[in-house]
C-alpha positions as CSV (number, residue, x, y, z in Angstrom):
1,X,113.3,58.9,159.6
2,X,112.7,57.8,156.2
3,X,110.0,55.4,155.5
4,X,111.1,52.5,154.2
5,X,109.4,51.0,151.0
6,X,107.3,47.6,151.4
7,X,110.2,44.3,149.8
8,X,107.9,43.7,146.7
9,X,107.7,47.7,145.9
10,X,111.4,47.8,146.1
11,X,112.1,44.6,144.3
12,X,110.1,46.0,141.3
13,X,112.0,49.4,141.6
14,X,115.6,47.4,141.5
15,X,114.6,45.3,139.0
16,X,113.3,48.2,136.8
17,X,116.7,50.1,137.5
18,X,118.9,47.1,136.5
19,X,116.5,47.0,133.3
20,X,117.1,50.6,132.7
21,X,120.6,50.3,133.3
22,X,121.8,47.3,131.3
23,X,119.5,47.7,128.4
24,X,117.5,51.3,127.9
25,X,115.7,49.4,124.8
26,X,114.1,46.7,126.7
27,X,112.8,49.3,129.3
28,X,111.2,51.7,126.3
29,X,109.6,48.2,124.7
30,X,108.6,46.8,128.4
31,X,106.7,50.2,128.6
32,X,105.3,50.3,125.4
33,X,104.0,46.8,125.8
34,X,102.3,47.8,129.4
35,X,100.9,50.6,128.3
36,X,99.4,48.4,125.2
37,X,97.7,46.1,127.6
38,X,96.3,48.4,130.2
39,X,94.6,50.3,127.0
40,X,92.9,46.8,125.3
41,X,91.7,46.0,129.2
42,X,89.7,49.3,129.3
43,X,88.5,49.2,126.0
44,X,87.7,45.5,126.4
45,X,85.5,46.7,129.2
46,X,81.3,47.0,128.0
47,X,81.3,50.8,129.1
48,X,83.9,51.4,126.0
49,X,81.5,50.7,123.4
50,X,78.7,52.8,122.3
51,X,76.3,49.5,122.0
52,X,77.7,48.3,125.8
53,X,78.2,45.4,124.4
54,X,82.3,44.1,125.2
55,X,84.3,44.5,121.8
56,X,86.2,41.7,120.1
57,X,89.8,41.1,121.8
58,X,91.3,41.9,118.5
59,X,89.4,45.7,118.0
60,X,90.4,46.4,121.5
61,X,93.6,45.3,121.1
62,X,93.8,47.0,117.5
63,X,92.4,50.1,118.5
64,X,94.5,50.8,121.9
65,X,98.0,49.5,119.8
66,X,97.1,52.5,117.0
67,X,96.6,54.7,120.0
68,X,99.3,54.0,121.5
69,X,101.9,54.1,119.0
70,X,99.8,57.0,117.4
71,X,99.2,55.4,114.6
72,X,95.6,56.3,113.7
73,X,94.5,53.0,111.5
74,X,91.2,51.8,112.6
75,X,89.0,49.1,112.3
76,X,85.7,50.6,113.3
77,X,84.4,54.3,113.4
78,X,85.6,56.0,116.3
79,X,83.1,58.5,116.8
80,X,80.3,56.0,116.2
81,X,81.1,52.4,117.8
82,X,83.4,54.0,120.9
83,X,81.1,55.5,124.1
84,X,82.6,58.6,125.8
85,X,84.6,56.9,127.9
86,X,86.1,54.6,125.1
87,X,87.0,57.8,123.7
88,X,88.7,58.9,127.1
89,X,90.6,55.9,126.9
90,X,92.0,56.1,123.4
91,X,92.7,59.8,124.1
92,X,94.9,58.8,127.2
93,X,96.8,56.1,124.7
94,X,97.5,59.2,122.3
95,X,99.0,61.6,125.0
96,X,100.7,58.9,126.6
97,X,102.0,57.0,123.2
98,X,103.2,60.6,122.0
99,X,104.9,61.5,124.9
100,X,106.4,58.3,126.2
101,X,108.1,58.5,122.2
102,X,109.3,61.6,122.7
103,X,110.7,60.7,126.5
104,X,111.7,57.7,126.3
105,X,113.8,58.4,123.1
106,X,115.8,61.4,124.3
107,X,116.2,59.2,127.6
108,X,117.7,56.7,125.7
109,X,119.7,59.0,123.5
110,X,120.9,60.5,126.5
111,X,121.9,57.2,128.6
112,X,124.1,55.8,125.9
113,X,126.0,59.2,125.0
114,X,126.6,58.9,129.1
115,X,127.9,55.7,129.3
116,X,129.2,55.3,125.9
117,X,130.1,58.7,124.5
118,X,128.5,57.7,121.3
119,X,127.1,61.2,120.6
120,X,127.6,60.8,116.8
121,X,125.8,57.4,116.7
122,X,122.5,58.1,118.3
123,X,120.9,61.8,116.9
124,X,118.7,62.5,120.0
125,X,121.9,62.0,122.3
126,X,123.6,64.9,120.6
127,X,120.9,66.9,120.8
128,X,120.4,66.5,124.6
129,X,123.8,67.1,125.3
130,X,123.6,70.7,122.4
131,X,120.5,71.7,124.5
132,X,122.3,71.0,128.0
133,X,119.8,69.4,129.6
134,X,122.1,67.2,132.0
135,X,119.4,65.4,134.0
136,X,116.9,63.0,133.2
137,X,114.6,64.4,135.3
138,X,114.8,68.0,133.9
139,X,114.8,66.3,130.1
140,X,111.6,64.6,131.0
141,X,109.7,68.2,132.1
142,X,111.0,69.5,129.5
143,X,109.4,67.2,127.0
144,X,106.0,67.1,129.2
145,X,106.1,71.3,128.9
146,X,106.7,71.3,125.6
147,X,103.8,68.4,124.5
148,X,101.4,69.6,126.7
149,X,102.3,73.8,125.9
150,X,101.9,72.8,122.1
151,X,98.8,70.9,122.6
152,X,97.1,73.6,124.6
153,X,97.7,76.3,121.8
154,X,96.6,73.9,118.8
155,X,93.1,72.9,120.9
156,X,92.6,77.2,121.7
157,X,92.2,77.2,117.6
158,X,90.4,74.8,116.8
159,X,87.6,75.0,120.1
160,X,86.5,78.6,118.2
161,X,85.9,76.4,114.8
162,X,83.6,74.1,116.8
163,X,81.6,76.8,118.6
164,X,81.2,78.8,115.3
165,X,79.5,75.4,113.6
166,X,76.8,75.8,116.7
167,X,78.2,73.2,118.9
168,X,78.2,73.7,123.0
169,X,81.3,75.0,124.9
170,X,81.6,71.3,126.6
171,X,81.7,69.6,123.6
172,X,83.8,72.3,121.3
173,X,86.1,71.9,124.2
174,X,85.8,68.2,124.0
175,X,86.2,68.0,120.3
176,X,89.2,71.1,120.1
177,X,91.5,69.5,122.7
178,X,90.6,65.6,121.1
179,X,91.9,67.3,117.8
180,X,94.9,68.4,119.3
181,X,96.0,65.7,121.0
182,X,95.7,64.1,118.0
183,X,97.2,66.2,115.6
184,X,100.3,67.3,117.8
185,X,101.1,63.8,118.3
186,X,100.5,62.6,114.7
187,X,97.9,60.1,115.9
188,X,94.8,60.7,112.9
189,X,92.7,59.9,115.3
190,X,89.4,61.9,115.3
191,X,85.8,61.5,117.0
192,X,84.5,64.0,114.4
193,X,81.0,62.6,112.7
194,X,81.5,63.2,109.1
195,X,85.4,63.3,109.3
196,X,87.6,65.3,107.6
197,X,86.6,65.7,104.2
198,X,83.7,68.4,105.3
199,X,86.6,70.7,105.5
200,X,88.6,69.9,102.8
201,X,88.2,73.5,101.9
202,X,88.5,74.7,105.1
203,X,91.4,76.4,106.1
204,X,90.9,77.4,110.0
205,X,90.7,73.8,110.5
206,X,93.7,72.5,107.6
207,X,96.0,74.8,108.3
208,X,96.5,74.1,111.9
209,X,97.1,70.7,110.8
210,X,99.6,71.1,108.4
211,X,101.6,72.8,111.6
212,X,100.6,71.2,114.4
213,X,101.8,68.0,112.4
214,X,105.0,69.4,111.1
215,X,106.0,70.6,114.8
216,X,105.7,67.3,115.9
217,X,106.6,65.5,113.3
218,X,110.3,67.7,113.7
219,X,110.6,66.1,116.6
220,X,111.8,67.6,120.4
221,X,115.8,67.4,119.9
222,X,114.5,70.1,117.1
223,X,112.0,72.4,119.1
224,X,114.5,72.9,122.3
225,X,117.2,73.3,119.3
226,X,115.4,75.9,117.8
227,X,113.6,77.3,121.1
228,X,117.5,78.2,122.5
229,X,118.7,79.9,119.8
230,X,115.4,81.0,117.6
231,X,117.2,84.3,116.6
232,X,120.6,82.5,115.5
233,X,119.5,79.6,113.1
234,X,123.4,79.9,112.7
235,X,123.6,78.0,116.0
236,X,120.9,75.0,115.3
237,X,122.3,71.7,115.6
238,X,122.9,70.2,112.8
239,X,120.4,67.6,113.4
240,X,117.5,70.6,113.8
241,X,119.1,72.1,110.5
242,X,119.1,68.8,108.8
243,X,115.6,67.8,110.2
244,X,113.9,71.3,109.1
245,X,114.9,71.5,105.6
246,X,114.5,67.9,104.6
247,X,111.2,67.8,106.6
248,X,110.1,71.6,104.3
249,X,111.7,70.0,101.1
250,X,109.6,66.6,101.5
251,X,106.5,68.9,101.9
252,X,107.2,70.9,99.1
253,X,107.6,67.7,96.8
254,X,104.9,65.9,98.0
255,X,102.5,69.0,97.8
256,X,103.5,69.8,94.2
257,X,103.2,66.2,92.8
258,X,99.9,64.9,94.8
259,X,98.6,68.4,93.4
260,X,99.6,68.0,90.3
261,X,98.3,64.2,90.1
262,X,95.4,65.0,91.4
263,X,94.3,68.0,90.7
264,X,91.5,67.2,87.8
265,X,90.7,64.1,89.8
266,X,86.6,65.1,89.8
267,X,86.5,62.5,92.8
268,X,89.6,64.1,94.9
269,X,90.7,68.0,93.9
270,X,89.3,68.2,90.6
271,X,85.3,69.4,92.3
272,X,86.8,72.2,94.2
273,X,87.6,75.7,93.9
274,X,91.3,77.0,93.0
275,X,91.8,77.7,96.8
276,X,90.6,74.7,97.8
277,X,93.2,72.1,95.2
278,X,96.2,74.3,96.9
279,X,94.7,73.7,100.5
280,X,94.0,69.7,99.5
281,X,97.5,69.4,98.2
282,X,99.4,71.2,101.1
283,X,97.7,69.1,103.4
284,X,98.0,65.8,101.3
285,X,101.8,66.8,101.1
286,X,102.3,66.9,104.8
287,X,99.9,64.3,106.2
288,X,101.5,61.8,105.2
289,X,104.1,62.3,106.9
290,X,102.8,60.5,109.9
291,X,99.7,62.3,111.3
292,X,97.5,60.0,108.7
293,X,94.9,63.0,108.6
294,X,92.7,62.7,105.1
295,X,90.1,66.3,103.7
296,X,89.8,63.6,100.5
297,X,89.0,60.0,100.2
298,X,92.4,58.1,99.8
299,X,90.4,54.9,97.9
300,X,89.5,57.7,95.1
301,X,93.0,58.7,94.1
302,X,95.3,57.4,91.8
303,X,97.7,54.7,91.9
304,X,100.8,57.7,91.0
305,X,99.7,59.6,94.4
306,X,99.7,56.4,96.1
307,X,102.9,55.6,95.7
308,X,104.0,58.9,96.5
309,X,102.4,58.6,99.7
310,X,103.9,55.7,100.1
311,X,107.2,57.0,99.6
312,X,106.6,60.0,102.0
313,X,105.2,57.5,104.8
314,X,108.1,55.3,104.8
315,X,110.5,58.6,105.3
316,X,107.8,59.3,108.0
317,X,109.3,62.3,111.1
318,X,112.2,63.2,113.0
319,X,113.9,61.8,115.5
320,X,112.7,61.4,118.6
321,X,108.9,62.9,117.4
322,X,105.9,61.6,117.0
323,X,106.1,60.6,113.8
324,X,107.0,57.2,112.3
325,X,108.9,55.9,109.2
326,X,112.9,55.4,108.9
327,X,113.3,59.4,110.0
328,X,114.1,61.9,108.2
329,X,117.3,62.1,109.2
330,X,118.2,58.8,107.8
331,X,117.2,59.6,104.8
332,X,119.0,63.1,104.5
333,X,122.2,61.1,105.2
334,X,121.9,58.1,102.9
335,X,120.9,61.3,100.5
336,X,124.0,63.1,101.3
337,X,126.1,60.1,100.8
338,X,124.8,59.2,97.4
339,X,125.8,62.6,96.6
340,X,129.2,62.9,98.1
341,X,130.0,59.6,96.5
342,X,128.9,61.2,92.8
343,X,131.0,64.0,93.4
344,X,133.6,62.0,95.0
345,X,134.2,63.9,98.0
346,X,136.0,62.3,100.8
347,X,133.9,63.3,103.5
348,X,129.8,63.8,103.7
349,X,129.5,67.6,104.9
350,X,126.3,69.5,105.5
351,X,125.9,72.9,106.8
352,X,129.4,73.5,107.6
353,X,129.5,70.0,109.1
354,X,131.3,66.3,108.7
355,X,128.6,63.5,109.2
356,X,130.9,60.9,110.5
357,X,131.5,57.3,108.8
358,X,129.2,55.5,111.6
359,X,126.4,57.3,111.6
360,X,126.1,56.4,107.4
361,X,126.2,53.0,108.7
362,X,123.7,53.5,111.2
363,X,121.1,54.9,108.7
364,X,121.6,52.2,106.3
365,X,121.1,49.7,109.1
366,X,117.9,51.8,110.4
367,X,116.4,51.9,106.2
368,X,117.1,48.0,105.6
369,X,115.6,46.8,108.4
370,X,112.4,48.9,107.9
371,X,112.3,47.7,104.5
372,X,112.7,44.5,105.8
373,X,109.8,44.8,108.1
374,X,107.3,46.1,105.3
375,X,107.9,43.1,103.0
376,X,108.0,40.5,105.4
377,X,104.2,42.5,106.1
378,X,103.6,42.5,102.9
379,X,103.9,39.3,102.5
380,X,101.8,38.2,104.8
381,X,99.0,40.3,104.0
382,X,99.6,38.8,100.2
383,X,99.1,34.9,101.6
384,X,96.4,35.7,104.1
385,X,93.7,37.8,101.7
386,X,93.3,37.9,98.4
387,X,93.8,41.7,97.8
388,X,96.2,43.4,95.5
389,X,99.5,44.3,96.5
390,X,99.3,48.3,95.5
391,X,96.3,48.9,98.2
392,X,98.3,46.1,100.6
393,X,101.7,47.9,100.5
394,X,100.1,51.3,101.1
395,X,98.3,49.6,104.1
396,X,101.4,48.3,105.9
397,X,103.9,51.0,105.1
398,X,101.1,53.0,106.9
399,X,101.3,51.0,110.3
400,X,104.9,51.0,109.7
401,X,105.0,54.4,110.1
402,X,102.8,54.8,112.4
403,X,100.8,57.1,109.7
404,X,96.9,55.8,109.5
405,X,96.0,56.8,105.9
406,X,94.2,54.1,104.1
407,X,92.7,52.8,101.2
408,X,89.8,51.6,103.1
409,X,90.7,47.8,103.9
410,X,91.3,47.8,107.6
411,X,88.3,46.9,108.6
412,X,87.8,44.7,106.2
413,X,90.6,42.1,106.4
414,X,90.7,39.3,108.6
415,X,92.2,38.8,112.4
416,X,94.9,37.3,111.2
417,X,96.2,40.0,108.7
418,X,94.9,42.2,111.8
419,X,97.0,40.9,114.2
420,X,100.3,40.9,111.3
421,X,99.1,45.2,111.0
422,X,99.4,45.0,115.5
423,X,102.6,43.7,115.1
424,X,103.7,46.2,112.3
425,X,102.6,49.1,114.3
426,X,104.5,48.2,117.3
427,X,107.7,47.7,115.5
428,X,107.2,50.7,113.9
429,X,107.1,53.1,116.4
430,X,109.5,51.2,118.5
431,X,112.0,49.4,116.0
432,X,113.8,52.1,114.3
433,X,114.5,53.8,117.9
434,X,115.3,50.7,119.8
435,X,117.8,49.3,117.0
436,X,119.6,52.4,116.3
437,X,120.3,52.4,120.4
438,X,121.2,48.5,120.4
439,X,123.6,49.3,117.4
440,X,125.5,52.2,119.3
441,X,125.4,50.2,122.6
442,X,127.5,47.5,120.2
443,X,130.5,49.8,119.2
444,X,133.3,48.3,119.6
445,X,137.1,49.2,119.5
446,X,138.9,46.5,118.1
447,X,142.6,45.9,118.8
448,X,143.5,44.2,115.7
449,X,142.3,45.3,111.9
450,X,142.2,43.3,109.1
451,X,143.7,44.0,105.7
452,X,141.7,46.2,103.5
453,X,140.4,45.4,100.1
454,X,137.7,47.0,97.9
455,X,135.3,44.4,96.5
456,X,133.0,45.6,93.1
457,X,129.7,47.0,93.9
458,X,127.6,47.9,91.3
């Protein structure tokens, strides 16, 4: 006979049900918000610092948010100011941040194409439905398999790096699976002394960064895509195809004009060999993307590759990834649009497809609010220091996307403009996915239309 579960156990369970049920984008925030506290209660804890000495409520809190929503801004040194088990903790915030994206966004995806049939307005929901995985519960392995597969074979490259710089098995193990967490997930975290700039020349350590960040940045609608059919690209969904090229073209761009901005920068590329510019640029082309990882020192470039950055940060991943920004996708389709409109076609088409009326909508939606979101930041930061507002707009476009490069100034600024950057960070990894669901959830047949009439634009 079945055991039956104690009243306040199953309480919690029907209430968490009903949550899931009437609105999937409370739950993901509800979670988000848990996992947030339970991370700033173990770092608030003395063990979590180096010193032993109990950390200020806002680094805690700062710290496990970045973690969480794999951000990677920081207001201390990691390596230096966090003890081993401060370290644990943030690496427990990546995995689960990373994952719970990933999961909770194909859930969601997949709950309203169920109840609504609103395949076209969500991008993860038609990729669950292309990839057939009908259950929750076999979409939710599937993602675990695939983070924790990944993960595995980006730490058994980079553990040989450490132990050929002399360190000890325990802590190249350490050190390899640290980096991988973090660079699969796009977190830019790292516990390294002496950062990332040692290896700016180094490609056994870039170059598994530049993929491990694109594959996660892609997002998993795009690695099950490609993983069913990796011998007909024919058959991708048109999200994956979508997702892939813009993603490669982004890189491209990005790689070519940081390059080329900095490349006789004597502080940045200019100092290294011929080799070692094209290694600095590929990687400055991709990172920003959302991992946040830095082989240079951001403050020492020039305002042109800022804004670039800038630019490429707000973009940020693919759906339901890692990664942070508008999506990728939603900027290929407000891309497409511009151009079907100059060539005035009818319909938006891409690769053999119609991209229908709604989901234009939705990405417009999805780009205005995030704009919103970084000025309203933006001007915050402006009233509450007195910084500029070239090294301020890189700083919150970077929690917005969920990126981590900086200019330096994190640690710098005050709580308040800390707690605004908090804020940002959670929105940003949360917003764009929970408001594209909430607007799907709202479609609407309506019985009775209204006369048409074209007002001037432009």
């Amino acid at each position: 006979m079945a055991r039956e579960l104690p009243a306040f156990v199953s309480a919690v369970r029907d209430t968490i049900d009903a949550v899931a049920r009437r609105s999937p984008a409370r739950l993901t925030l509800l979670v988000f918000l848990g996992v947030i506290a339970i991370e700033t209660a173990l770092l608030s804890l003395p063990i979590a610092t180096a010193s032993g000495e109990r950390a200020p409520f806002v680094e805690s809190l700062f710290m496990a948010t970045s973690a969480v929503c794999v951000t990677g801004l920081v207001t201390t040194d990691v390596a230096s100011y966090w003890s081993e088990f401060g370290h644990v903790v943030i690496m427990f915030g990546m995995v689960v941040g990373g994952l719970g994206v990933m999961t909770l966004a194909s859930i969601l995806g997949l709950a309203v194409s169920r109840r609504m049939g609103l395949t076209t307005k969500l991008l993860a929901a038609a990729e669950t439905k292309l990839t057939r995985l009908g259950e929750v519960g076999s979409l939710v392995r599937a993602v675990i398999a695939t983070n924790l597969t990944l993960t595995l074979g980006l730490s058994l490259i980079f553990v040989p790096r450490f132990l050929a710089e002399g360190l000890g098995l325990g802590e190249a193990l350490w050190q390899g699976w640290f980096m991988a967490v973090s660079v699969f997930n796009n977190a830019g975290i790292m516990i390294l002394d002496g950062g990332l700039q040692q290896y700016v020349s180094d490609w056994w350590m870039c170059l598994p960064i530049i993929v491990g960040t694109f594959v996660g940045a892609v997002g998993f609608p795009v690695i099950m895509s490609v993983a069913g059919h990796w011998r007909n690209p024919r058959r991708w969904s048109l999200h994956a195809k979508l997702t892939i090229a813009t993603s490669l073209g982004l890189w491209v761009l990005g790689a070519v004009l940081i390059g080329a901005f900095e490349w006789n920068n004597s502080a940045t590329f200019g100092g290294l060999p011929f080799h070692g510019r094209l290694l600095a640029a590929m990687t400055a082309g991709m990172t920003p993307r959302s991992s946040g990882f830095s082989t240079v020192d951001i403050a020492d470039m020039s305002e042109a590759t800022w804004f670039m950055q800038d630019a490429l940060m707000f973009i940020g991943g693919g759906s339901a990834s890692t990664g942070g920004g508008i999506k990728v996708t939603t900027f290929a389709v407000m891309l497409l649009a511009i151009v079907a409109e100059a060539r005035g076609d009818r319909d938006i088409e891409a690769f053999g497809r119609r991209v229908d009326a709604g989901v234009v909508r939705l990405a417009i939606a999805v780009a205005f609010i995030g704009a919103t979101f970084v000025g309203l930041a933006a001007l915050a930061l402006l009233v509450l220091t007195d910084l500029h507002l070239d090294v301020i707009l890189f700083e919150v476009i970077s929690a917005f996307a969920t990126c981590g490069l900086s200019t330096g100034i994190t640690p710098t600024l005050p709580d308040s403009a800390k707690y605004v950057l908090i804020a940002l960070m959670f929105a940003g990894r949360t917003g764009t996915m929970t408001l594209a669901a909430a607007l799907a959830l709202r479609n609407r047949r309506r019985v009775i239309r209204l006369p048409e009439e074209r007002p001037i634009i432009g």
